[in-house]
C-alpha positions, 0 to 999 in steps of 0.5 A: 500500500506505502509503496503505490502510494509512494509511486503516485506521490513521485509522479505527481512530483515530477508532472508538477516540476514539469509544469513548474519548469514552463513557467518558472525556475527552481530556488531551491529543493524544497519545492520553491520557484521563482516565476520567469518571463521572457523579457521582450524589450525595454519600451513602454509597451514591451514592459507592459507585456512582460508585467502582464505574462508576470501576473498571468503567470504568478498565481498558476506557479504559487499553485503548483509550488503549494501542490509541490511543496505539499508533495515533498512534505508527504515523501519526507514523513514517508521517510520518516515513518509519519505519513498518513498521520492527520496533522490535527489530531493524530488519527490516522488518515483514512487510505481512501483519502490518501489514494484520493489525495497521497498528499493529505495532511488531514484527515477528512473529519478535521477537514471538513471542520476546518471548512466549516 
């Protein structure tokens, strides 16, 4: 069971990395990126595109690098003998949940409290 879910974890990995790589570059290992634009030239109107690919482009990285970063975490507690366990309360995550979402940091009761 650790070990599909593990599978899954590192391909999600590796498909938000991709995504990430298109629009951004890599800070550090901890699933930090910085977005990148192309610079198209340094008039008024080429500044004015560039500014607007940015804030196109800023909350599509914050994202994925949330998603990312969600994902590293959840391959570290595997690691260390953690994952599945519920953040809040420290009840086991239910496996459902976890094929649904390997990245879960809750459980669904203390999810769903926390929309509430």
């Amino acid at each position: 069971m650790l070990a599909e879910l593990k599978e899954a974890l590192l391909k999600e990995k590796s498909e938000l990395e991709e995504n990430l790589s298109r629009i951004a570059k890599p800070v550090d290992d901890k699933g930090d990126y910085k977005t990148s634009f192309e610079e198209i030239g340094s008039d008024r109107e080429d500044n004015t595109t560039e500014v607007e690919q940015y804030a196109d482009t800023l909350p599509v990285e914050i994202t994925l690098e949330k998603k990312l970063q969600a994902v590293i975490e959840a391959l570290e507690k595997m690691e260390k003998g953690t994952y599945g366990i519920c953040a809040e309360c420290g009840e086991e995550i239910e496996i459902d949940r976890l094929r649904a979402n390997p990245s879960a940091r809750r459980c669904i009761k203390c999810k769903n409290q926390a929309s509430a």
